[in-house]
C-alpha positions in Angstrom: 17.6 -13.2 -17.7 19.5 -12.3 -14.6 17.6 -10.3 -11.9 19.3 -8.1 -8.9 16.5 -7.1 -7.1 17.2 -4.1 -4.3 15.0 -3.4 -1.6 14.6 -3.6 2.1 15.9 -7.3 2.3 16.4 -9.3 4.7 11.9 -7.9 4.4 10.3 -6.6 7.2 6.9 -6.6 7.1 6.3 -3.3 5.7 4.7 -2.8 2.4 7.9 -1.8 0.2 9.6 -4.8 1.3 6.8 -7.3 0.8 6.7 -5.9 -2.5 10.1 -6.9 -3.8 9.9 -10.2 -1.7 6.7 -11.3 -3.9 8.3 -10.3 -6.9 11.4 -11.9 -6.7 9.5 -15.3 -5.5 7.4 -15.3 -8.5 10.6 -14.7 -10.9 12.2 -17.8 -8.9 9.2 -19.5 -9.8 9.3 -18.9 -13.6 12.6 -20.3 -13.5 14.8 -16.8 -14.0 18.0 -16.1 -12.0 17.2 -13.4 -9.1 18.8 -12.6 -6.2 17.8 -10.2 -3.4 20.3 -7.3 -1.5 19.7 -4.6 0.5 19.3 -0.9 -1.3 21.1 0.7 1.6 24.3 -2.0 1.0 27.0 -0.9 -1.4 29.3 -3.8 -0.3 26.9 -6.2 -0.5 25.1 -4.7 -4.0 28.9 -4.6 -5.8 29.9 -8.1 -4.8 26.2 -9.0 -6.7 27.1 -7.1 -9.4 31.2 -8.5 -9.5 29.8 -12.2 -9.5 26.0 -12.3 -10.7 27.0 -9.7 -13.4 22.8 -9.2 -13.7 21.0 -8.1 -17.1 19.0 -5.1 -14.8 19.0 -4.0 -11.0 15.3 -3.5 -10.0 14.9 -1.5 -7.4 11.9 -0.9 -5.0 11.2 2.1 -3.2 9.7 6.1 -3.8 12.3 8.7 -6.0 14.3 9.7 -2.6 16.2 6.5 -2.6 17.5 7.6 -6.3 20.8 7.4 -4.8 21.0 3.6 -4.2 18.3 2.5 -6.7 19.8 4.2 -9.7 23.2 6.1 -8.7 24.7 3.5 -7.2 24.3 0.9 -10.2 24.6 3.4 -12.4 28.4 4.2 -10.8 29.1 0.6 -11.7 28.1 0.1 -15.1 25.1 -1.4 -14.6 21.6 -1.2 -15.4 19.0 -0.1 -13.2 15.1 0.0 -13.3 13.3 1.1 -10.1 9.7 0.3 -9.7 8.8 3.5 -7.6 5.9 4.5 -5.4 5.1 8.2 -4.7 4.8 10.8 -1.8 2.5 13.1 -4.0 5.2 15.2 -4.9 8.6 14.7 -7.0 11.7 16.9 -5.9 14.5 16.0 -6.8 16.3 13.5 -9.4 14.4 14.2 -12.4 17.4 14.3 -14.4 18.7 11.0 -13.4 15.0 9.3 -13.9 15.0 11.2 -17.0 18.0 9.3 -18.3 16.7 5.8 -17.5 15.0 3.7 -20.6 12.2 2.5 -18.3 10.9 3.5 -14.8 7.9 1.1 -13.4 5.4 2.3 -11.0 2.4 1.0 -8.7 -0.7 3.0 -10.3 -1.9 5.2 -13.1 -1.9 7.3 -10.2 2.2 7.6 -9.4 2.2 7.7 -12.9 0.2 10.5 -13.7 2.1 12.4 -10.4 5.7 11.4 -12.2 4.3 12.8 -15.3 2.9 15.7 -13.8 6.6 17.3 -11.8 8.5 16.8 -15.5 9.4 12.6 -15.5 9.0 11.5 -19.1 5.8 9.5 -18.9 6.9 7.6 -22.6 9.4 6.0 -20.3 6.8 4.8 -17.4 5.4 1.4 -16.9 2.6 0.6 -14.3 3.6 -2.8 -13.0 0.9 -3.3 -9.7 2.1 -4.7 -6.6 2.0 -8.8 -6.4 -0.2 -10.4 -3.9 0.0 -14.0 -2.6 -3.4 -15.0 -3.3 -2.3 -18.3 -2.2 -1.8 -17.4 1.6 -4.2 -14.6 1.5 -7.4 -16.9 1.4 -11.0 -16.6 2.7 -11.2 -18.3 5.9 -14.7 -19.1 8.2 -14.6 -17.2 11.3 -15.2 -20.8 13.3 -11.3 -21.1 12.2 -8.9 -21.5 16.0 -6.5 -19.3 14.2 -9.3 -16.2 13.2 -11.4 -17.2 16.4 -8.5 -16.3 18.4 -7.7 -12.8 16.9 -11.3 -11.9 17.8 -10.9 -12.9 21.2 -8.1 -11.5 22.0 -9.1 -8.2 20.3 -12.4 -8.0 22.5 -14.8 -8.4 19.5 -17.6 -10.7 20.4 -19.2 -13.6 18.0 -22.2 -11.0 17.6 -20.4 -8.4 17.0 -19.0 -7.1 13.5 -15.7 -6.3 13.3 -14.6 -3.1 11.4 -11.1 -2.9 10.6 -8.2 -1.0 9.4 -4.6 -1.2 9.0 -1.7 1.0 8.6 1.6 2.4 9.9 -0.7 4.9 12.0 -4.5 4.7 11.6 -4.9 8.6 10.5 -3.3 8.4 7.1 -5.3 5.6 6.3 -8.7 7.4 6.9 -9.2 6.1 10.5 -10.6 9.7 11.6 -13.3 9.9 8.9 -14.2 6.3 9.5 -14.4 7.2 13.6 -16.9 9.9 12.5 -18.8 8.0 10.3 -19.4 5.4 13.1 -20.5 8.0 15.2 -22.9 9.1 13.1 -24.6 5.9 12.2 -23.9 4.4 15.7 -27.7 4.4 16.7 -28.3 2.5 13.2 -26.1 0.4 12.7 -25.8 -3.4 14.2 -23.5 -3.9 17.2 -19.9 -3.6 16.0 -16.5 -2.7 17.4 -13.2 -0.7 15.4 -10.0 -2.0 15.6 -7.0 -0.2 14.2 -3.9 -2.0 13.9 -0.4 0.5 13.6 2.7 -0.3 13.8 4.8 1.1 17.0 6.7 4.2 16.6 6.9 7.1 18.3 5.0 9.5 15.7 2.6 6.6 16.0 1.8 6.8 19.5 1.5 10.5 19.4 -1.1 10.1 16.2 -2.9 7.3 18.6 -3.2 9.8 21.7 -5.0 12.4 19.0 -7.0 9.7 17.2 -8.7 7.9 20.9 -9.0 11.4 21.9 -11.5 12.3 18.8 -13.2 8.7 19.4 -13.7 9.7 23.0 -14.8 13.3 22.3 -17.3 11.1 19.9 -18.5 9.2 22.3 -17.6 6.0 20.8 -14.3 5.6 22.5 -15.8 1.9 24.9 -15.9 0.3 20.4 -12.6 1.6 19.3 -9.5 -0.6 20.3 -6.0 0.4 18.9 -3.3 -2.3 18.9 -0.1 -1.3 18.4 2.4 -4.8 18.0 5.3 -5.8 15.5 3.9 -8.7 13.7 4.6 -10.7 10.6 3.0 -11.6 7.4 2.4 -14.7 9.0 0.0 -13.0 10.9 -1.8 -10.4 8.5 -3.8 -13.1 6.5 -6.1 -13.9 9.6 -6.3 -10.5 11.0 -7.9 -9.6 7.7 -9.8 -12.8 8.0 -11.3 -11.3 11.3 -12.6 -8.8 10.2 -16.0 -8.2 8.9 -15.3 -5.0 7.1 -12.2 -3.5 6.0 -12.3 0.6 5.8 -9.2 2.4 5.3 -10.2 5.5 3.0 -6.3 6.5 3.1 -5.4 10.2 2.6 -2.8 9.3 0.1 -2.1 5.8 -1.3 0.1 4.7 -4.3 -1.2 1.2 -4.5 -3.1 0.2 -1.2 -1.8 -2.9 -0.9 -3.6 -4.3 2.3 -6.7 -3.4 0.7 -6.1 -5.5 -2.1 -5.2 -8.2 0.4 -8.1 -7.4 2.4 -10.3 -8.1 -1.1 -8.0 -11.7 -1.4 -9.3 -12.7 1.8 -13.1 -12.2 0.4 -13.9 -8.8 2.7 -15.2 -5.8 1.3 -13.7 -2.5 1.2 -14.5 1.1 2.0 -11.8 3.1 0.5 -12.2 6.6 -1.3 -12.5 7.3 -4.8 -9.2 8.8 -5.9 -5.3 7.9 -6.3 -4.6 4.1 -7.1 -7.9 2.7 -6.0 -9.0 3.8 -9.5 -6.8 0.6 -10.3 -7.2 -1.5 -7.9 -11.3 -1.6 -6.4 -14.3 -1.7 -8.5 -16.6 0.6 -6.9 -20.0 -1.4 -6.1 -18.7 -4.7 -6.7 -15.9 -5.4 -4.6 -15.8 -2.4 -3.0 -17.4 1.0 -1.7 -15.7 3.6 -2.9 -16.5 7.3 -0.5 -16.3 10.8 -2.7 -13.4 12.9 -2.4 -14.7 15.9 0.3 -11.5 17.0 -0.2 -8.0 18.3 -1.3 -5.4 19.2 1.3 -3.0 21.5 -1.1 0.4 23.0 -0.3 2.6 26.1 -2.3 5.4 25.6 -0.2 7.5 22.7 1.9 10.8 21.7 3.6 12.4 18.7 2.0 16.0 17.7 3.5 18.3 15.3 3.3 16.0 12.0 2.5 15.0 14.0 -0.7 17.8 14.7 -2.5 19.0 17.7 -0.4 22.2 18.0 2.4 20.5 20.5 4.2 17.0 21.3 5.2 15.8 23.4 2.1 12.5 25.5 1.8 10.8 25.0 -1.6 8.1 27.6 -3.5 6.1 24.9 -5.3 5.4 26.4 -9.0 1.9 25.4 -8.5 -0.8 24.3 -5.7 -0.1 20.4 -5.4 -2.3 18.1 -3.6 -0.7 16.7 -0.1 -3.6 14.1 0.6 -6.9 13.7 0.5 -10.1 13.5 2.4 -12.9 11.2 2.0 -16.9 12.1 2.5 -17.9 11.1 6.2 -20.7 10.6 5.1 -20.0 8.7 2.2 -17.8 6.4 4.7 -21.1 6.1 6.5 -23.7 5.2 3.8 -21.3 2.4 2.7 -21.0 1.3 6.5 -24.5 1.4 6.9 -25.3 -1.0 4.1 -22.7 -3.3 4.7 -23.2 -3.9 8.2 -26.7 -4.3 7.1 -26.4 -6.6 4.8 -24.4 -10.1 5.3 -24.9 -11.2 2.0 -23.8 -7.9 0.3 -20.8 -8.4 2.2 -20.2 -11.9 0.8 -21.1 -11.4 -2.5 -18.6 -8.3 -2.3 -15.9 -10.1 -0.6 -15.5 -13.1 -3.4 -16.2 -10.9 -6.1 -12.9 -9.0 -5.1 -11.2 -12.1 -4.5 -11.8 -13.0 -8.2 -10.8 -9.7 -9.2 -7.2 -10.0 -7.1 -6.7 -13.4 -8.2 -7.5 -12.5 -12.0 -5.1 -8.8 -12.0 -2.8 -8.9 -8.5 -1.6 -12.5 -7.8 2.3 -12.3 -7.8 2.6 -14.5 -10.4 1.1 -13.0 -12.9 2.8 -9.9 -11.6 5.7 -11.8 -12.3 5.1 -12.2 -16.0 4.3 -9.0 -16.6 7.8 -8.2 -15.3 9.3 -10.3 -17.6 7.2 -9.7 -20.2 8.1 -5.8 -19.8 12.1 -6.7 -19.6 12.0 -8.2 -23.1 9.7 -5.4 -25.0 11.3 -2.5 -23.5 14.8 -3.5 -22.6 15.6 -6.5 -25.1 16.6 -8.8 -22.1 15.5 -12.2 -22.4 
């Protein structure tokens, strides 16, 4: 089997491209023939497909990048299967992704949200995101490497550190989690928030917003945003530092630094809804906070990074679901006990490790890949 796998390569440390990287290093590892270009590079994609001649083009991203994930191969003759995440709403390019002989996605969820704007769910796979379970360890806090994360964050040995992670802090339930802390702050044991986003501008505005609510809380002196370009090198003992990891994200196709988070033995507060049907068990290696509710949109403006070459206004044919919101005080029940409780914290965190190990690791990701290859498509 020959594998051209299409993504954001050389990765960044983003999700999408971590994604693809992890895949094509467990194919290497099984011995198959994979190379890695960049979706955006037609050059550089045709000269793979003039020499490497591959068996299929796997291509990671959501179903706006159709045109270099499926067009693009497509053009030249050969044979593409994207493995695809979702925005919560499918535009454009249902034809094309009607056409393919196999799509794979993250989660039941991005399945079910294919299935539900007209993709032919008899042609969808759900192939979950790999995780290197080898890199992605427990580690004791007494470790220089997680000692030294702490320190520099401004979290004391006494002090339990709450975390979550994300390209801003909002979408990945930050605000709900600020207002749960608030309202279990007199309760709880001494702890401290730390949201780590990535710098962009639409982040900083989202950070001014976000400190301002923690301030108008009054917990603003125990809430610390850090906004730095780091690598994966570094993500395995941020999550280490952490006591907690709550990120009850508004929308989530996968929630891969969750699973991560689970891999490093921490427990999770996430919300009960989207992939994390998949991916946490609710009261054994996570705590999973009710849906309070369903932001829902008849109308939106999609342009040209969905199909479209100018800015067009759509009339959706029915109410869909932008993103969701999880129970405050759901988010602070499940804080409360786990800040509470050390050992329901361990016993948490290593049964989610097991449970990562056993369904996520990027090998066996890898052979389900493969395995997938040969019973749908024939190639061996």
């Amino acid at each position: 089997m020959k594998v051209l796998a299409i993504y954001d390569y050389p990765p960044s440390p983003g999700g999408l491209a971590t994604q693809g990287q992890l895949l094509c290093r467990g194919l290497e590892e099984l011995g198959v023939d994979v190379h890695s270009a960049n979706l955006e590079s037609p050059q550089e994609k045709e000269w793979y497909y003039n020499w490497f001649k591959p068996d299929v083009v796997v291509g990671v991203g959501f179903w706006g990048h159709a045109p270099h994930l499926l067009m693009h191969p497509l053009r030249c003759g050969m044979k593409p299967v994207p493995w695809l995440v979702a925005d919560g709403y499918v535009a454009a390019y249902n034809d094309a992704l009607n056409a393919l002989d196999l799509i794979l996605v993250t989660s039941n969820w991005v399945k079910e949200t294919y299935i539900r704007d007209g993709i032919n769910g008899d042609i969808i796979e759900v192939l979950p995101v790999g995780c290197d379970t080898g890199n992605f360890i427990p580690r004791d806090r007494s470790d220089p490497k997680v000692k030294s994360i702490r320190e520099a964050l401004g979290v004391a040995d006494d002090q339990l550190m709450i975390l979550t992670v994300g390209g801003d802090a909002a979408s990945k339930g930050a605000r709900e989690v600020m207002q749960a802390l608030a309202m279990i702050d007199q309760e709880a044991p001494d702890w401290k928030y730390i949201c780590k986003v990535w710098p962009q501008p639409r982040t900083t505005l989202q950070n001014q917003v976000d400190l301002q609510l923690a301030q108008e809380l009054g917990i603003d002196k125990k809430v610390t945003y850090t906004a730095n370009v780091v690598t994966r090198n570094f993500m395995p003992y941020l999550l280490a530092a952490c006591d907690i990891y709550a990120a009850p994200s508004r929308l989530e196709g996968f929630g891969m630094i969750q699973v991560e988070a689970n891999a490093c033995g921490k427990p999770v507060i996430a919300i009960d809804a989207m992939a994390f049907s998949d991916t946490m068990v609710h009261g054994k290696t996570a705590l999973l906070a009710s849906v309070a509710e369903e932001i829902k949109i008849s109308e939106t403006v999609l342009g040209e990074g969905h199909g479209f070459a100018e800015p067009r206004h759509i009339i959706l044919p029915y109410l869909r679901t932008f993103d969701y919101r999880a129970s405050v005080p759901d988010i602070g029940e499940h804080l409360l006990t786990l800040m509470r409780d050390p050992a329901l914290r361990d016993r948490m965190g290593m049964a989610g490790r097991e449970h990562v190990v056993e369904l996520f690791n990027y090998q066996k990701v890898a052979k389900r890949f493969v395995k997938l290859m040969s019973t749908r498509l024939g190639i061996e």
